[in-house]
Backbone as numpy.savetxt, mean C-alpha at the origin, in Angstrom:
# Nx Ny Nz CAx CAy CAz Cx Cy Cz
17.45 -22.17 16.48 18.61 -21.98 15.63 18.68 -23.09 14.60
19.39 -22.62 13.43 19.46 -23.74 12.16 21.20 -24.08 12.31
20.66 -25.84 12.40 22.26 -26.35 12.64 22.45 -26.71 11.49
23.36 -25.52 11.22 23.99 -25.10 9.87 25.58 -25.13 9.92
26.09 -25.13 11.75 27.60 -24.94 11.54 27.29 -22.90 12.39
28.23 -23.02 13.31 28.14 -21.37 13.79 28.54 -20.52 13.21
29.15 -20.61 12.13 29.51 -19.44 11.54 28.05 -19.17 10.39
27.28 -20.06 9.86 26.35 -19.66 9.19 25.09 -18.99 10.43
24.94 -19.69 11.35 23.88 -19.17 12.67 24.40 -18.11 12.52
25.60 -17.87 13.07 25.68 -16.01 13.42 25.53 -15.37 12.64
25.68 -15.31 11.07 25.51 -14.70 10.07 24.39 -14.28 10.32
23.52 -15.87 10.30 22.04 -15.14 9.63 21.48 -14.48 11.08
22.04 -14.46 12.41 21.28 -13.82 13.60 21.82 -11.93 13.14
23.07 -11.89 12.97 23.12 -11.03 12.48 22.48 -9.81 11.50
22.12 -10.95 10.30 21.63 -10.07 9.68 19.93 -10.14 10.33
19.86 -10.80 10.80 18.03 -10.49 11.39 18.33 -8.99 12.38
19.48 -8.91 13.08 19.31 -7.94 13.97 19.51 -6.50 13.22
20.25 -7.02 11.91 20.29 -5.82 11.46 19.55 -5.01 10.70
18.02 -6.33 10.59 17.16 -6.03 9.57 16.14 -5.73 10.79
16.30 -6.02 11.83 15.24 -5.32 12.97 15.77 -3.82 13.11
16.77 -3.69 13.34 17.48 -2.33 13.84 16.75 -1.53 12.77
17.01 -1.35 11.46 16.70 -0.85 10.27 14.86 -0.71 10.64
14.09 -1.72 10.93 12.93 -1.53 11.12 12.29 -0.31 11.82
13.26 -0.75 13.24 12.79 0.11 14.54 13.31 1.70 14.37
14.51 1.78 13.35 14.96 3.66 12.56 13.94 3.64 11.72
12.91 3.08 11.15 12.21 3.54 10.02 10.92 3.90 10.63
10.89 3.19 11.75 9.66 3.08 12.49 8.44 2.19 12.33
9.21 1.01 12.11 7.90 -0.02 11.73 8.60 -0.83 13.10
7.26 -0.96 14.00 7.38 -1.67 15.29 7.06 -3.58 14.74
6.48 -3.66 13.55 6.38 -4.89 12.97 4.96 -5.32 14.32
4.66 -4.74 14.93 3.62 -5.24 15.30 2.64 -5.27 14.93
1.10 -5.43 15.65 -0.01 -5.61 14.25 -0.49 -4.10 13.87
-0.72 -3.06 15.14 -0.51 -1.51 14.53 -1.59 -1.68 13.60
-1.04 -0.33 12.82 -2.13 0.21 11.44 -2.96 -0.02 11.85
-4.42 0.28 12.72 -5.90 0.47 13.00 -5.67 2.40 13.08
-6.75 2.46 12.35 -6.60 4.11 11.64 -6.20 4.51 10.95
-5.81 3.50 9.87 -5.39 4.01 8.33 -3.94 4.87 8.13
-4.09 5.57 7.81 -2.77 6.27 7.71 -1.89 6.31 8.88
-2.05 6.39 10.48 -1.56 7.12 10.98 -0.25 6.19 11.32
-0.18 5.20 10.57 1.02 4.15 10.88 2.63 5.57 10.04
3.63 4.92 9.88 5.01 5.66 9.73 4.71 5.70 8.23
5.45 6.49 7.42 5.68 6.18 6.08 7.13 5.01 5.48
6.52 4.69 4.58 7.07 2.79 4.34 8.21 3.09 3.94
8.73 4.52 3.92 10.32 5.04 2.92 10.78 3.82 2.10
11.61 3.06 2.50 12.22 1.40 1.25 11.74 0.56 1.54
10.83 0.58 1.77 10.19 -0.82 2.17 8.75 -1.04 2.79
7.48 -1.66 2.09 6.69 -1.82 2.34 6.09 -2.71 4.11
5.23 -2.55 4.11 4.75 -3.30 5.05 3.54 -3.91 5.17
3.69 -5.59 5.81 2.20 -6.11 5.78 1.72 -6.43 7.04
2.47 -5.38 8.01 1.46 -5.56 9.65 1.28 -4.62 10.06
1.47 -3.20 9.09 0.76 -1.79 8.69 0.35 -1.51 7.99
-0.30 -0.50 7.86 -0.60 1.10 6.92 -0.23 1.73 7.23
1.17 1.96 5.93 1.97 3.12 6.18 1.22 3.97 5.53
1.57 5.61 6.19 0.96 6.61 5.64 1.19 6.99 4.48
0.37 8.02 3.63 0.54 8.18 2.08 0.78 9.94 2.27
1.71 10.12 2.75 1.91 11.48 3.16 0.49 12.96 1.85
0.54 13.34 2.26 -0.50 14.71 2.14 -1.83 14.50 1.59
-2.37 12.95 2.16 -3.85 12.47 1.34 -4.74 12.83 2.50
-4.27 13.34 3.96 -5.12 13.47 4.80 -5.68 12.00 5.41
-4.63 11.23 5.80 -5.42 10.03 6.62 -5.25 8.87 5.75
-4.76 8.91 4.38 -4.47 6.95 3.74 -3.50 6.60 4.07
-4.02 5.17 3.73 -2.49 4.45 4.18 -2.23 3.31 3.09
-1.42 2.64 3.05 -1.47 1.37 2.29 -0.47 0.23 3.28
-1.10 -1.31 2.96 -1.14 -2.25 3.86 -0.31 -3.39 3.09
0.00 -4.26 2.97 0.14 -5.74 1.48 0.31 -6.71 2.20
-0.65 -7.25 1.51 -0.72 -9.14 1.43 0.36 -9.73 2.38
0.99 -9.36 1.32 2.66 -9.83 1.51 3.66 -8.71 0.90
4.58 -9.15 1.43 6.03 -8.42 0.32 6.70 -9.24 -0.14
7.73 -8.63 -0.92 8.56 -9.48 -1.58 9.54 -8.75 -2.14
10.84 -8.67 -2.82 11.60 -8.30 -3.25 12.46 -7.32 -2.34
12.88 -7.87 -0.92 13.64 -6.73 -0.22 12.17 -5.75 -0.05
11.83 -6.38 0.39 10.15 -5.15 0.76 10.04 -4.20 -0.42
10.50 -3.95 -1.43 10.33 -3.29 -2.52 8.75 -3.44 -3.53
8.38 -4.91 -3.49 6.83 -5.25 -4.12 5.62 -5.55 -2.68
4.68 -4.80 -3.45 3.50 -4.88 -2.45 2.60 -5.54 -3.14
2.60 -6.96 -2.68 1.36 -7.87 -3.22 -0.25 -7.97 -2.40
-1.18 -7.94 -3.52 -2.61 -7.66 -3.28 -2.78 -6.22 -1.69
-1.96 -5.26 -2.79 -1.83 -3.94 -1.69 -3.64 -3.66 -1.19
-3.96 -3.26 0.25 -4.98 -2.70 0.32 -4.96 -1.23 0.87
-5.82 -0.55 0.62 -5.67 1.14 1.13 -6.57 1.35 2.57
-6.60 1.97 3.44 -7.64 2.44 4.49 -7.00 3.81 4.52
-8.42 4.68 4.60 -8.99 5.77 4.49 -9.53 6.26 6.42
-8.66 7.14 6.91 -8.94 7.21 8.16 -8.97 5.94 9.46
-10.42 5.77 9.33 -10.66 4.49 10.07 -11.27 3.20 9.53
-11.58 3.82 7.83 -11.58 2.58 7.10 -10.62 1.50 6.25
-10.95 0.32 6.43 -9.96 -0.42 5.78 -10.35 -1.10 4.66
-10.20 -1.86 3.82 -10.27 -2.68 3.04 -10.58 -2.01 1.43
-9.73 -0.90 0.85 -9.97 -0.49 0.32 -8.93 -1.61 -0.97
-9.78 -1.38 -2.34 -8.83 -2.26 -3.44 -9.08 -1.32 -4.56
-7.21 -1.36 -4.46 -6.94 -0.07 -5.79 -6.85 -0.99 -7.29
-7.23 0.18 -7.82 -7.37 -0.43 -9.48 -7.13 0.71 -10.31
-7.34 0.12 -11.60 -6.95 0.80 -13.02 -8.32 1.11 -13.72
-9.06 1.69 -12.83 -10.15 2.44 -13.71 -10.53 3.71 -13.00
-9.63 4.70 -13.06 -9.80 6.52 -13.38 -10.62 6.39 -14.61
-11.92 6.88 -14.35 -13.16 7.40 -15.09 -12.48 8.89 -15.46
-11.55 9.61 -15.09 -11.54 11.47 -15.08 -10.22 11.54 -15.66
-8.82 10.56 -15.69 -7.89 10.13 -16.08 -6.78 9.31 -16.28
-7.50 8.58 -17.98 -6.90 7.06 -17.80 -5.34 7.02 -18.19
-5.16 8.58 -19.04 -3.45 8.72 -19.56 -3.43 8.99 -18.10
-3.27 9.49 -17.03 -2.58 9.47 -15.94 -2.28 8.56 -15.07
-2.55 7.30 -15.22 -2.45 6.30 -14.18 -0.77 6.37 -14.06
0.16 6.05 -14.66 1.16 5.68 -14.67 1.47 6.61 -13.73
1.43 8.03 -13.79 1.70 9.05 -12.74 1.37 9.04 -11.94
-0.07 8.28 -11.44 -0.54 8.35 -10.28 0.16 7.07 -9.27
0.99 6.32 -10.14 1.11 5.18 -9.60 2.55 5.93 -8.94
3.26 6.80 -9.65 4.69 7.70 -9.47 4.13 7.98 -7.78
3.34 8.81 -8.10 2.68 9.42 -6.87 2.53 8.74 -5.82
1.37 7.70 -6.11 1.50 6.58 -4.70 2.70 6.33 -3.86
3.84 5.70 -4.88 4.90 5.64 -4.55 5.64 6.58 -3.58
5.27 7.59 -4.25 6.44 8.67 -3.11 5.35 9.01 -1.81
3.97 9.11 -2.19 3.54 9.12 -0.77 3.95 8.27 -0.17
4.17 7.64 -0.46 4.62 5.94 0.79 6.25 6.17 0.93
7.04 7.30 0.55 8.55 7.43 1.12 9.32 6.85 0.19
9.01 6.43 -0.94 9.80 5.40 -1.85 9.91 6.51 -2.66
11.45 6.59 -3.58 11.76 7.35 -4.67 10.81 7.53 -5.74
10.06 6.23 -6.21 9.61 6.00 -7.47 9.01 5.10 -7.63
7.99 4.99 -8.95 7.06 3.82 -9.42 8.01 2.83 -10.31
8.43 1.57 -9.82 9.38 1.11 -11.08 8.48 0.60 -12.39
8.71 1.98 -13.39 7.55 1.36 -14.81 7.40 0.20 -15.30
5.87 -0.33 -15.35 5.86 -1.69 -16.22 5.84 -2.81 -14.67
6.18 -2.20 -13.59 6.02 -3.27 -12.72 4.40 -3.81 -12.13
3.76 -3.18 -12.15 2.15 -3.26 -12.17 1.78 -4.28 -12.44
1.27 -5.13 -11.20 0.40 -6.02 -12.23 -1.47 -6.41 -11.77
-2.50 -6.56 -12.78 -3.51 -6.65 -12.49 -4.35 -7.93 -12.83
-5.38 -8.18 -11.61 -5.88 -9.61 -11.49 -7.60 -8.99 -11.07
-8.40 -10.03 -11.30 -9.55 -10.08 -10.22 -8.98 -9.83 -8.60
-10.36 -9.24 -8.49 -9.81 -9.56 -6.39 -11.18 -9.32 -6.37
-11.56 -9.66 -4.99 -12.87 -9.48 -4.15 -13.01 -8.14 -3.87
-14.34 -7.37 -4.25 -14.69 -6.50 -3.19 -15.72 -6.52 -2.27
-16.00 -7.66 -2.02 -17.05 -8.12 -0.84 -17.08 -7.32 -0.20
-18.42 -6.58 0.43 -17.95 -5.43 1.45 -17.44 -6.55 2.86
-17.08 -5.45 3.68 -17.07 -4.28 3.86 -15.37 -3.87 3.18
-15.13 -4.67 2.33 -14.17 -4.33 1.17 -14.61 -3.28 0.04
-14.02 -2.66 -0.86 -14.58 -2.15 -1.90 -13.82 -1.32 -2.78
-14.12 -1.15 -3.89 -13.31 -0.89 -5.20 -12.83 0.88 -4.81
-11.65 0.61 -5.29 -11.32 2.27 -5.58 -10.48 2.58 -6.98
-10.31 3.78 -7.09 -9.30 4.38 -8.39 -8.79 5.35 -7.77
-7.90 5.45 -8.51 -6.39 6.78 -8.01 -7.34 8.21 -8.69
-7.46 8.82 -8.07 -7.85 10.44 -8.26 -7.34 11.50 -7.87
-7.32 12.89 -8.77 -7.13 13.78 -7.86 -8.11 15.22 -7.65
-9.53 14.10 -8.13 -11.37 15.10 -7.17 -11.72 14.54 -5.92
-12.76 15.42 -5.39 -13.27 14.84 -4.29 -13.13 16.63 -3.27
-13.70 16.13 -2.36 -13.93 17.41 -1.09 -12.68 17.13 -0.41
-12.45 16.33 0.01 -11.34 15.85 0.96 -10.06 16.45 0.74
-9.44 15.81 -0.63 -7.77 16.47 -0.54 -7.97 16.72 -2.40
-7.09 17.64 -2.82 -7.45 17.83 -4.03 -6.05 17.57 -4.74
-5.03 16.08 -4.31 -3.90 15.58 -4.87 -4.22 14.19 -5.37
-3.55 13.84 -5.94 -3.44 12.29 -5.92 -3.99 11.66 -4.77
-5.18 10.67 -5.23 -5.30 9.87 -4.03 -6.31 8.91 -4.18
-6.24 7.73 -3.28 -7.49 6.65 -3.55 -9.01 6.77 -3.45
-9.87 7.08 -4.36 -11.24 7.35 -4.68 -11.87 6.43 -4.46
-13.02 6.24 -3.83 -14.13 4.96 -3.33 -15.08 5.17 -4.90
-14.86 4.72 -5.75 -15.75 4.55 -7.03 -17.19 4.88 -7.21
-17.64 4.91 -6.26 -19.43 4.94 -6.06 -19.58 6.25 -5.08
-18.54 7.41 -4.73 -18.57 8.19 -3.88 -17.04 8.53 -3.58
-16.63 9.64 -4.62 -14.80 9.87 -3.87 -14.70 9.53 -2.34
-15.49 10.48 -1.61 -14.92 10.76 -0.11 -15.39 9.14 0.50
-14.08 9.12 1.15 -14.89 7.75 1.70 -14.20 7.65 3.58
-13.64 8.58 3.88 -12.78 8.80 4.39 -13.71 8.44 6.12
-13.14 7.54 7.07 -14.58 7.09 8.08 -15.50 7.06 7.71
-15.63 6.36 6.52 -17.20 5.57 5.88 -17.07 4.60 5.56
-18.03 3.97 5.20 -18.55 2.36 4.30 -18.01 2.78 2.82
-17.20 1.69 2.56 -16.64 1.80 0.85 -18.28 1.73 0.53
-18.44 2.01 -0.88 -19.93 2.11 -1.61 -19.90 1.08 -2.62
-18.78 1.05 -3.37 -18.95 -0.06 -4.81 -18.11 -1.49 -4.36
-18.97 -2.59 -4.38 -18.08 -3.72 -4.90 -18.40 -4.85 -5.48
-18.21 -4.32 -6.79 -18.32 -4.74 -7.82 -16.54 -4.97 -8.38
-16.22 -6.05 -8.35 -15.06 -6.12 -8.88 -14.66 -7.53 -9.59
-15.11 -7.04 -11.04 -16.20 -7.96 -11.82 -14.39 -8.76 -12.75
-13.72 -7.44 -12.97 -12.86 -7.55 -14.22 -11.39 -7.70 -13.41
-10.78 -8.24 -14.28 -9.36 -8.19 -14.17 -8.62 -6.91 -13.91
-9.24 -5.81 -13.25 -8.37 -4.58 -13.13 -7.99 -4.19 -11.77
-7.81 -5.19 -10.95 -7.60 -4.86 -9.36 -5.96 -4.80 -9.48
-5.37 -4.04 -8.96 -3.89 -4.42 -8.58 -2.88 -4.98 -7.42
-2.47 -6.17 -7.97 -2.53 -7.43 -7.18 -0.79 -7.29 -7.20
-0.24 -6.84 -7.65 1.19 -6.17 -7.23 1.76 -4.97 -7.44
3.04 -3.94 -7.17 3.05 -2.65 -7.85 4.79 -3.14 -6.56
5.85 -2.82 -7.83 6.98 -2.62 -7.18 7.63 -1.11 -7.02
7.92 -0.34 -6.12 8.26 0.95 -5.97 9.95 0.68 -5.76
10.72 2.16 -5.90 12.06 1.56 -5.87 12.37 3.01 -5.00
13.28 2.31 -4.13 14.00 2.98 -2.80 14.42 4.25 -3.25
């Protein structure tokens, strides 16, 4: 406990219980979980970084983050897993459509239970794709699911496989993306 005086302790025990309660209705056990990609809960207001919440109708993605921040609303250095793969890193290079990113980012969003993409919140950096890490783009080809969804760059389907490309040479990885409740 922080000797703060009891009326500030109970506050803040309070609000921890009330921010667990809220967890355990959303269905994030906050434990370490997410092994199998999607099959963790969907993140509805709030992200998570000791899952992969599911990306509802991609057939098996999930998305994971660094960290959070903003009332779990920002997902920093988000990663994707594909079934039983993990370490997937989304970016801003759709080869098939680059006017669509903004939509696809809409999309992400609501697969993950969140209302919306908040526009302009995006932001992009270098990142590693060392395997068994590896580059992806938002698509909606491939055999697998034919919606919105994270593409392994060197091979759409990647879904219980080895990512194929990592090469992640340029500043186009996305290293935050805030969604809004």
């Amino acid at each position: 406990m922080i000797a703060t005086g009891q009326g500030k302790t109970l506050t803040k025990l309070a609000l921890l219980a009330g921010a667990m309660l809220l967890a355990v209705a959303c269905g994030k056990s906050g434990g370490a979980g997410g092994a199998g990609g999607g099959s963790g809960s969907v993140c509805g207001t709030e992200f998570s970084d000791t899952e992969f919440c599911a990306q509802t109708g991609t057939g098996g993605q999930g998305t994971k983050c660094g960290s959070v921040e903003d009332s779990g609303t920002t997902c920093i250095n988000p990663e994707i897993s594909y079934g039983t793969t993990e370490g997937g890193i989304p970016g801003d290079d759709d080869p098939f459509d680059p006017s669509g990113y903004e939509s696809g980012l809409n999309t992400w969003c609501e697969q993950l239970g969140f209302s919306s993409y908040l526009i302009g919140s995006v932001d992009f950096e270098q990142r590693s794709c060392d395997a068994p890490q590896g580059r992806l783009y938002g698509c909606t080809t491939g055999t697998d699911v034919n919606i919105w969804h994270w593409c392994d760059f060197n091979g759409d389907d990647w879904k219980d496989d080895a990512l194929d490309s990592h090469t992640c040479s340029v500043a186009d990885r996305i290293t935050s993306i805030t969604c809004t409740p």
